[in-house]
N, C-alpha and C positions, 0 to 999 in steps of 0.2 A: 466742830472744826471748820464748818463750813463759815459761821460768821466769824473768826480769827482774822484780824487785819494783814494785811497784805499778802494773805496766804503762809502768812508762818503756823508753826502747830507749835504743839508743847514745848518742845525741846526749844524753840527762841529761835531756829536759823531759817531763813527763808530760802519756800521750796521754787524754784526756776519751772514756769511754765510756759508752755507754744505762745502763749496769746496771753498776755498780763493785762487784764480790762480794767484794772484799780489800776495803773499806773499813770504816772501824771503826764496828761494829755500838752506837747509840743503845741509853742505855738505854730512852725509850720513845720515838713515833711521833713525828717532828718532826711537828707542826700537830693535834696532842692538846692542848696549852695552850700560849695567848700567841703563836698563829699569826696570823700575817696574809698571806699570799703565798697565792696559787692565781687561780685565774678565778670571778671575778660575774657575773653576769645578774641584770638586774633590767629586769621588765615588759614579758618577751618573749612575743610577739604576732604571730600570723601568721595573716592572712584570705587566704581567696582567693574566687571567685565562683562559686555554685552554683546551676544550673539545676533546678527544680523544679516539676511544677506545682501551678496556686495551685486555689484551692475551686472556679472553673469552668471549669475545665481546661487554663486557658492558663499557655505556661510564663512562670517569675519566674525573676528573677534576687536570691539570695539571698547577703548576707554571712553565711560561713561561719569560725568560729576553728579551726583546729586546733591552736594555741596561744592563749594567752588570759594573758596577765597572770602570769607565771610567775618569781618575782623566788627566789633563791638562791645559792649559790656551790658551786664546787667546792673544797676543800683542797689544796692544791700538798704533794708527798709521800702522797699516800694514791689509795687507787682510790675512784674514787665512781661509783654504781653507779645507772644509771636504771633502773627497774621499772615495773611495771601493767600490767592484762590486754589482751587486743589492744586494737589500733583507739584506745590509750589516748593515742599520739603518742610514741611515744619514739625511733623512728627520726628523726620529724621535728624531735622536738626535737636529738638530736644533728646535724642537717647545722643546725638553726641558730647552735648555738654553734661550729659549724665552720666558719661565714659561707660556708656552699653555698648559703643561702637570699636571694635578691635583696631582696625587699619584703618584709624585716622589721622591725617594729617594734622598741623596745627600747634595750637598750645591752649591751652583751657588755664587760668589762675584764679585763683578766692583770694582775695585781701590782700594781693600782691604776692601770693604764694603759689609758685605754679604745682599744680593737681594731676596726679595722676589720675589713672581710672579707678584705681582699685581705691585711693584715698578720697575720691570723688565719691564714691556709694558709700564711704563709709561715715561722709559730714554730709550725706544729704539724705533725701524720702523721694520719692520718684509713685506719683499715683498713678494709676493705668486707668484709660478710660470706661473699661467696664470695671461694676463693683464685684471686684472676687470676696466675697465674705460666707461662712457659714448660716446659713438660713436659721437654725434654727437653734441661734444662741442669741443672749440678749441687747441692747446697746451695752447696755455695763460689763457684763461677761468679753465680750467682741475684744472692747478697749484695756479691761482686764490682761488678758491673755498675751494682748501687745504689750502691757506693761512688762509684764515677765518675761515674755521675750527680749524685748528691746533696750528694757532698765538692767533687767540683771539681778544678782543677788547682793551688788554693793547699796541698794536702794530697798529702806525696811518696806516691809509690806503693810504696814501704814500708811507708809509716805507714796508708795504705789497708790491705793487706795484715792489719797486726797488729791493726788495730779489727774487719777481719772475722772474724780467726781466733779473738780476744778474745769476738765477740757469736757466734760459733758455741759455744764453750763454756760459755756463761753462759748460753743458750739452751737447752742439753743436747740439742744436734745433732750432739755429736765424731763418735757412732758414723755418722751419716750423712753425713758431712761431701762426699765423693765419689759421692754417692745419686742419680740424678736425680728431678726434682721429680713426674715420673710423671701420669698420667691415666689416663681408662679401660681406654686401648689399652695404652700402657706402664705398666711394674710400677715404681713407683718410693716414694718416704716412707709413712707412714702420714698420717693426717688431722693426727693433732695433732703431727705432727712438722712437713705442710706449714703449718700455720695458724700458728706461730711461727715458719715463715721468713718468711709474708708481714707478721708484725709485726715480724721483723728488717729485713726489707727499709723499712719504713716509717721505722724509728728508728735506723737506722744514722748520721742526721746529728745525733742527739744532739736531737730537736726538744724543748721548751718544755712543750704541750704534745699530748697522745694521748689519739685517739677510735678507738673500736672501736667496731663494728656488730654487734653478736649473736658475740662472739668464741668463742662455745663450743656454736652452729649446727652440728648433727649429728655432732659427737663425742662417743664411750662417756664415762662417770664420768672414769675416772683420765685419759685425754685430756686432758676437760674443766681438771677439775682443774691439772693438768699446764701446762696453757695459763695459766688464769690467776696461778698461782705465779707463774711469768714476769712476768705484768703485775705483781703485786704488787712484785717484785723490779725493775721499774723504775718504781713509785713511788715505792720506799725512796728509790733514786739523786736525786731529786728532784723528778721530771716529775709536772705534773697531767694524772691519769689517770681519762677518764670512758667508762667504756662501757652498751651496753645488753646486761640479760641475762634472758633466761626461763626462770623453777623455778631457779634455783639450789641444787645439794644443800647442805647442811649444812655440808660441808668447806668449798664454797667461797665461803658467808658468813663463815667464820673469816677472809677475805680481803680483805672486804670493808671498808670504812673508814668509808662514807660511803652514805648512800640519797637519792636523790631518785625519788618514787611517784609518777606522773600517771594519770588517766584524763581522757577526753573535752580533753584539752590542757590540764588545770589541775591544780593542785599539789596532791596528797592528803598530801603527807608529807616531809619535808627532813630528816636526822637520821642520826646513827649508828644501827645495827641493834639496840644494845642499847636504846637507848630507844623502841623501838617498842611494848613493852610497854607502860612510862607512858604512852604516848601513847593507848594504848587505853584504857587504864583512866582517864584524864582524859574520854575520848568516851563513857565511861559502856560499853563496850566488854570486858570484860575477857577476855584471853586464856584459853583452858581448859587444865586442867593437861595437860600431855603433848602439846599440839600449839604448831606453828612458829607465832613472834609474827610472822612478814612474811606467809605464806600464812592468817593469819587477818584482817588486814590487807587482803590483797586479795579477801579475800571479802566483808568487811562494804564494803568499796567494791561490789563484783559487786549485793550486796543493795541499794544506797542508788541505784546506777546503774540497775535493774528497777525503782522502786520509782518513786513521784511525786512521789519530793522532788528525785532527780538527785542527781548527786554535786556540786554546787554547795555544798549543806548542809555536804559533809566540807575542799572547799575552804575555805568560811568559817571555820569551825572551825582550819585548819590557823591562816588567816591571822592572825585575831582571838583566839581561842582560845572563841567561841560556840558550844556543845554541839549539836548537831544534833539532830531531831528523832529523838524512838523510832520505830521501825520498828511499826506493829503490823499486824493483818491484815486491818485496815479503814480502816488512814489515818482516821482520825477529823477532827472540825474541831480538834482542839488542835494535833495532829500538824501541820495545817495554818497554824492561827495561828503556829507558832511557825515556820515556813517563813518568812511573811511575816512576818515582825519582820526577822527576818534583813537585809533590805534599809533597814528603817526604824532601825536600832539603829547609833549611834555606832560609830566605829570601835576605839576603846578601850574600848568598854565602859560608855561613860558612863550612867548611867539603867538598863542592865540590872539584872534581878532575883539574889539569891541560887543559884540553882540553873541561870543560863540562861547565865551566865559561867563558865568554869571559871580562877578566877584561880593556881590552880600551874602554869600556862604559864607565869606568870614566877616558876616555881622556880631553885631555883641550875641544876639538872642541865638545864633544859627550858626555854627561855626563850620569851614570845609574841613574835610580831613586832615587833620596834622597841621592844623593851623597854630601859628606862634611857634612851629616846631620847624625850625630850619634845616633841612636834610644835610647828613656830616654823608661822606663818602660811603661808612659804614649802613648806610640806612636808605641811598638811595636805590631806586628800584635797577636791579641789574638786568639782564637784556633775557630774555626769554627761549627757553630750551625749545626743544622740537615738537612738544606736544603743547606748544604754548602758552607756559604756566611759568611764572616770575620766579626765579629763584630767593629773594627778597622783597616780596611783595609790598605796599605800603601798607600800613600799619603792623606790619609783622615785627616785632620785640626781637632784636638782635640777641643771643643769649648769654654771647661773652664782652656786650657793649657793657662800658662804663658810664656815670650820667657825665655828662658834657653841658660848655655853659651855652650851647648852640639850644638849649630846650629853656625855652621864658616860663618861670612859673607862674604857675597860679592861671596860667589858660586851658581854655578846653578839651580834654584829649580828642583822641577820632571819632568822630561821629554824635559828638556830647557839646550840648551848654550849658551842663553842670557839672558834671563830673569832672574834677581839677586836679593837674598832674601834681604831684609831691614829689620832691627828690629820690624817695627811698623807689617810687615807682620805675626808673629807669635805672637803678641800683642793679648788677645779677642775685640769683639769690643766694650766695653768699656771701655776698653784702648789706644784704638789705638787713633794715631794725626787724628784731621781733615785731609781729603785729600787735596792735596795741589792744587789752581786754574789752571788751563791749560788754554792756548788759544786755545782752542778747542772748537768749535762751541756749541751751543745749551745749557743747563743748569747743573749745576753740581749735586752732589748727594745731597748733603745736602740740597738745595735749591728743590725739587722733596719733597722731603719730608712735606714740607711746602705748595705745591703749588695745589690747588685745582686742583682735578679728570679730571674737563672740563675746555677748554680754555676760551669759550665763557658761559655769562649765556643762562636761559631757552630760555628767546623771542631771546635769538640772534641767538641761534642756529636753533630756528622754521624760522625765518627771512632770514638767509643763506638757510635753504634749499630750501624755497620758492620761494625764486630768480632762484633758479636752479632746479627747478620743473619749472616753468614759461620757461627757455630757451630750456627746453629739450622739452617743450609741442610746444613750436614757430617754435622750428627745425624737429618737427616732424607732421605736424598737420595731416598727414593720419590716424593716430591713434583715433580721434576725427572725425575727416569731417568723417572719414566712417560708426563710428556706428551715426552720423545725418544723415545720408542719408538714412542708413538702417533703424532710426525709421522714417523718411519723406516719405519714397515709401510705408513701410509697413500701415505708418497711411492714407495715399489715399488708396491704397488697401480696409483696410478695411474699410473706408468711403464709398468706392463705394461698395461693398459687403453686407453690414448691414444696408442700408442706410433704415432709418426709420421703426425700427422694430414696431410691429401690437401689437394692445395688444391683444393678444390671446397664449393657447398655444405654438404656435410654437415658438414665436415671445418670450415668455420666454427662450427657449429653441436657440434662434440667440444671447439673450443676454446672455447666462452663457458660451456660443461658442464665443463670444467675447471675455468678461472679460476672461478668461482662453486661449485664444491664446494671449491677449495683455500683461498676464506676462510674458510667456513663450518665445515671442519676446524679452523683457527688459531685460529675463536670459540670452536669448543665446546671447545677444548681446554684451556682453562683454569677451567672451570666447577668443575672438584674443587678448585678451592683456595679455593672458597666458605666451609667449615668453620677452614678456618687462618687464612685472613683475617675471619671475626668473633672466634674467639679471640684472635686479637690484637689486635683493635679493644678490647678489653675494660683489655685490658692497656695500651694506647695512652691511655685515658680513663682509666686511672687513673694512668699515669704523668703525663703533662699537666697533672691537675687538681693535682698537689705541683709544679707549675716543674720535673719535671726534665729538660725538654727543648724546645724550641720545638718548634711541630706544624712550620713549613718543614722544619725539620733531619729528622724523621723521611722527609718527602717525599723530599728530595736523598737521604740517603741507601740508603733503597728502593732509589731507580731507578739507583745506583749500583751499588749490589750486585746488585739483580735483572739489570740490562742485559745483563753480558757470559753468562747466562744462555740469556736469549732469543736475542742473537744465534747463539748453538749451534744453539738450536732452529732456529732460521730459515735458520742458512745450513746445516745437515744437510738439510732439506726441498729448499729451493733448488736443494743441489747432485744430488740424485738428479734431479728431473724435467726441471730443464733440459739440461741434454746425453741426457737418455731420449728425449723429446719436440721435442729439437732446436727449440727456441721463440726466435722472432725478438725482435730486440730489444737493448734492453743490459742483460747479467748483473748488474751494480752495481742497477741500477732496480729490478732484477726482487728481490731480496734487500731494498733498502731499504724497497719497497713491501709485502714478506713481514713485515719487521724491524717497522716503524711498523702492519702491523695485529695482531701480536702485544702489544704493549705497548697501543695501543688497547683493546686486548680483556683486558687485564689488568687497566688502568686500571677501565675498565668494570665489573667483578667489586669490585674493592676500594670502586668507588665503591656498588655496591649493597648491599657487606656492612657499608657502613658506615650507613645506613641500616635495615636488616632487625633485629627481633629476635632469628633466631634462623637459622638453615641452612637450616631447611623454608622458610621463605619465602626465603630467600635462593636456594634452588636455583629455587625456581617464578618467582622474579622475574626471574630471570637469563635461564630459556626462553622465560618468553616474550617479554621485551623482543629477544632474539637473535632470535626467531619474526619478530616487526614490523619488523624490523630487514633481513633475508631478504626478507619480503613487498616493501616498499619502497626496497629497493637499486637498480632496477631489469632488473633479471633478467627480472621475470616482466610487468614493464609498462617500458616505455621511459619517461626522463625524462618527456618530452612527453606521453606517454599518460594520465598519473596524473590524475585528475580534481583540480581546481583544492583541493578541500574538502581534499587529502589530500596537496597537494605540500609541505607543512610535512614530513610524514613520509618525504618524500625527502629533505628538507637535513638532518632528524638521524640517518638512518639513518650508525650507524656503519660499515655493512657498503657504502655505497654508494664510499666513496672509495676505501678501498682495490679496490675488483671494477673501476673505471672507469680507474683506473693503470692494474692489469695488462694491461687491454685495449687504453690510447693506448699500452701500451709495446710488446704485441705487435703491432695493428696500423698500426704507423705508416708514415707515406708513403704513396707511390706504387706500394708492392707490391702485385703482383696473388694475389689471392686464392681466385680461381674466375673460369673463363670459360664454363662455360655453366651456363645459358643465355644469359646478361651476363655483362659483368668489373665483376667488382667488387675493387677496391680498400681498403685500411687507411684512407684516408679517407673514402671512400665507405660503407664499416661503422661506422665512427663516428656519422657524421653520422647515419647511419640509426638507430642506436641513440637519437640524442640524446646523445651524448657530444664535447666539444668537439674540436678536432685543432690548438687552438695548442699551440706547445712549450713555453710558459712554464708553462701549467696543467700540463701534464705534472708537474712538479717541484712546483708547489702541491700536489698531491694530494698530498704526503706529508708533509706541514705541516696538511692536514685533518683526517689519521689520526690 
């Protein structure tokens, strides 16, 4: 199948892949001229509320943007690329066009189609900058698994098959193909071979489009490099592709298509990389010979942002094409007058001076905002509410305008000198044409719309993960053999320790010192799986957040796979102490009571690693909740004993149901237990305990656990 021309198989229909390497090579970039397809934003804006104190010392509550009015597009076919120095927003800005952000302002559209959130995650792949993958599964396995995830069962497992085998070779992972994906402990890929399986794994359903998060985060040059080729190589295929990146070398701006620069959440700069240059020398700016036109770029923003004008100055400028003030080393009052004009100066320009406008923004190569687009009433910027924020901002898409002959086609939109307005683009959308099919990987808008949430149904998706809970447990059995072993020594332990308690008092007193150490083994014994369970949690949050699984279905299928586990452990434990210890009672109870606080205590663990940021606290949370847990089981105070302020901490102790089973099971009835100095009886010890002696609770308590 592999040498099959153009990726067809048997059947004659050709299969749709991320990255189509046989396809006939464009003379130049499709969405270089006469494009119109990709993703818009316009007048994305995101406040959240910041505590600070005010001049006499009390705290405020302040509106804060870390986005601010940020209106541009992406190009479909090309990578576009967010830049600017920390703290500038660009993480944030990608989860907002990745509609991870709840309360955002704005409008986000794909191909003229405005996007929600939810239909935003569901035509794109969003890679996170650390690799969340399973260590110790293959590259093919890895890609596998997303296939069934992500494809579904309307796609044969053949054709699964040859799209994986296809995206491992167009990735340039042949040679690792049977590699495991490796971590500290195991030796497995290198960085840049793992960072492209976790953007294989992302786009293996061909998505719309793709966000990456820092894609070339601590890997060497030619890694680097290496990785983004890739990307580059599925924007050719079609997909709009926006990542964020920091210092990129030389190489792999040759790859870049498209820049979008922010600092403090607002827009320094929209444009291909080569016009960055012009763009400086219009700021009055000019690049010096021999150094990078983007790294001079981010310094005169570095300079403007130190300085007491803010980078607002370069903002305006981007928007309007208004020169910002000269830097000097005294900020003068001109410096400053012309600060404030800024605010009082028309939005086009009207009334400025000769030198304060720079009008070759609307050059052929370099266009200002909104240029050839003459503002209708409907569009002009209206006057500014009390928190300073345009209620019409420009470039903001009207949503009930109609197109008008006041828009010249075939010119620039904002912020673009390629990207060319079409009628249907200033259409609302219901009016606009359907978007028109591309050969472009994955599914199109309209068809998302239609296409249920999840790929696979319920059992499929329990199904897939069980298979892959089953390889990870085969690949890792240390994980298992150790807590068998550690309940197999502990249950000889105390077989020879307890062996045939007397019935007298003491001999009550070896058996509540048993029952109460052999929970307390069963808790701790799972606390090493603190570290496996937040790696995986990681992995669980990021699969989830792309649909490819319902969080239930992960659930069921856990405790499927895990179960006949635990049961081992428990009836291994079981079987040694009871016939050691010859323990009254019925052996079924005595196991199910063992069974239900193992899994308790599992449960327990996953529910605090899911929680914890990291294993240190995950392990410290785990001691000491098991600590309070021990305290108020009643062991060490009787139900009855516990001071009223504290008896809350006897109903959630998870360690108290299972301890108070074993005990109604060992002593139950009318067995005598010790006769001197008194006879005391199974119910009589109960009772004393504060433990009940119906039989029906007996069986509750394992429904408690």
């Amino acid at each position: 199948m592999a040498h099959q021309h153009n990726g067809r198989h048997a059947g004659g229909h050709r299969l749709e892949t991320v990255i189509d390497m046989v396809r006939q090579q464009q003379p130049e970039k499709a969405g270089r001229f006469g494009f119109t397809g990709g993703l818009e934003f316009t007048s994305l804006t995101y406040t959240v509320v910041k505590k600070q104190r005010g001049a006499g010392g009390e705290w405020e509550k302040k509106d804060v943007d870390l986005l601010h009015e940020i209106t541009g597009y992406a190009p479909k076919g090309c990578v576009t690329a967010v830049m600017g120095p920390s703290g500038a927003g660009k993480s944030t800005f990608l989860d907002a066009l990745a509609g991870r952000i709840a309360s955002l302002d704005g409008r986000v559209a794909l191909d003229g189609v405005e996007m929600s959130p939810s239909l935003i995650k569901r035509s794109s792949a969003y890679v996170m900058q650390d690799d969340r993958l399973f260590p110790m599964l293959t590259v093919y396995e890895t890609l596998m698994f997303a296939a069934d995830f992500r494809l579904g069962s309307s796609v044969s497992a053949s054709d699964k098959k040859l799209r994986v085998e296809n995206l491992i070779e167009q990735l340039g992972l042949t040679s690792s193909r049977n590699t495991y994906i490796g971590d500290e402990g195991t030796r497995g890929v290198s960085g840049g071979e793992r960072r492209r399986v976790s953007i294989g794994v992302d786009i293996i359903h061909g998505p719309a489009l793709l966000f990456l998060d820092e894609p070339t985060s601590g890997l060497d040059s030619t890694s680097a490099h290496s990785v983004i080729e890739k990307v580059h190589d599925i924007a050719c295929a079609g997909s709009t592709v926006v990542l964020t990146i920091h210092q990129p070398s030389s190489r792999i701006l040759l790859l870049l298509d498209h820049l979008v620069i922010l600092a403090r959440g607002q827009l320094m700069y929209s444009g291909g990389p080569k016009e960055v240059t012009a763009h400086l020398a219009r700021m009055g700016r000019k690049v010096p010979m021999g150094e990078n036109s983007i790294e001079h770029l981010l310094d005169v923003i570095q300079e403007y942002e130190q300085s007491e004008f803010g980078v607002k100055a370069l903002a305006e400028f981007c928007l309007t094409g208004l020169k910002p003030p000269k830097l000097t080393s005294t900020y003068g009052a001109e410096g400053l007058s012309t600060v404030s004009s800024i605010a009082q100066t028309p939005i086009m320009g009207v009334g400025v001076g000769g030198e304060d406008f720079d009008h070759s923004m609307r050059s052929q190569h370099s266009r200002s905002p909104w240029s050839g687009v003459q503002l209708t009433p409907s569009r002009r910027p209206k006057h500014k509410d009390q928190h300073g924020r345009s209620h019409n901002p420009p470039g903001a898409h009207n949503h009930n305008h109609r197109y008008t002959p006041e828009i010249v086609m075939g010119t620039p939109t904002p912020l673009s000198s390629a990207y060319t307005v079409n009628e249907d683009d200033y259409l609302t959308p219901t009016h606009r044409a359907a978007p028109k099919a591309t050969g472009a990987p994955g599914v199109g808008i309209n068809a998302l719309g239609h296409r249920g949430k999840f790929a696979n149904s319920y059992v499929g998706e329990v199904w897939v993960l069980m298979r892959r809970n089953f390889t990870n447990i085969w690949r890792t059995p240390e994980l298992f053999l150790s807590r068998l072993m550690v309940l197999t020594v502990m249950g000889f332990l105390m077989a020879t320790m307890f062996t045939k308690p007397k019935d007298e008092p003491q001999g009550i007193t070896n058996r509540l010192s048993f029952f109460i150490f052999t929970v307390c083994v069963f808790f701790f014994s799972s606390n090493d799986a603190v570290p496996a369970f937040i790696q995986e949690r990681f992995i669980f949050i990021r699969e989830t957040s792309h649909n490819a699984y319902r969080a239930s279905a992960y659930v069921v299928a856990g405790l499927i796979t895990y179960l006949p586990f635990l049961l081992l452990q428990s009836a291994t434990y079981a079987g040694i102490v009871w016939f050691a210890l010859k323990l009254h009672g019925q052996f079924l109870y005595f196991l199910v009571m063992l069974y239900a606080s193992l899994l308790s205590t599992n449960s327990f663990v996953v529910f605090i690693s899911s929680i914890v940021p990291n294993f240190i606290l995950g392990y410290a949370a785990v001691i000491a909740f098991t600590a309070l847990f021990f305290l108020f089981c009643g062991y060490f105070l009787s139900s009855h004993s516990i001071p009223l302020g504290w008896k809350w901490m006897n109903t959630i102790s998870t360690m108290k149901y299972p301890y108070e089973g074993l005990l109604m099971n060992e002593f139950d009835g009318d067995r005598v237990f010790a006769t001197d100095p008194i006879v005391l009886t199974g119910d009589s010890i109960l009772r004393e305990l504060g433990i009940s002696t119906v039989e029906d609770r007996k069986w509750r308590m394992s429904n408690y656990c």
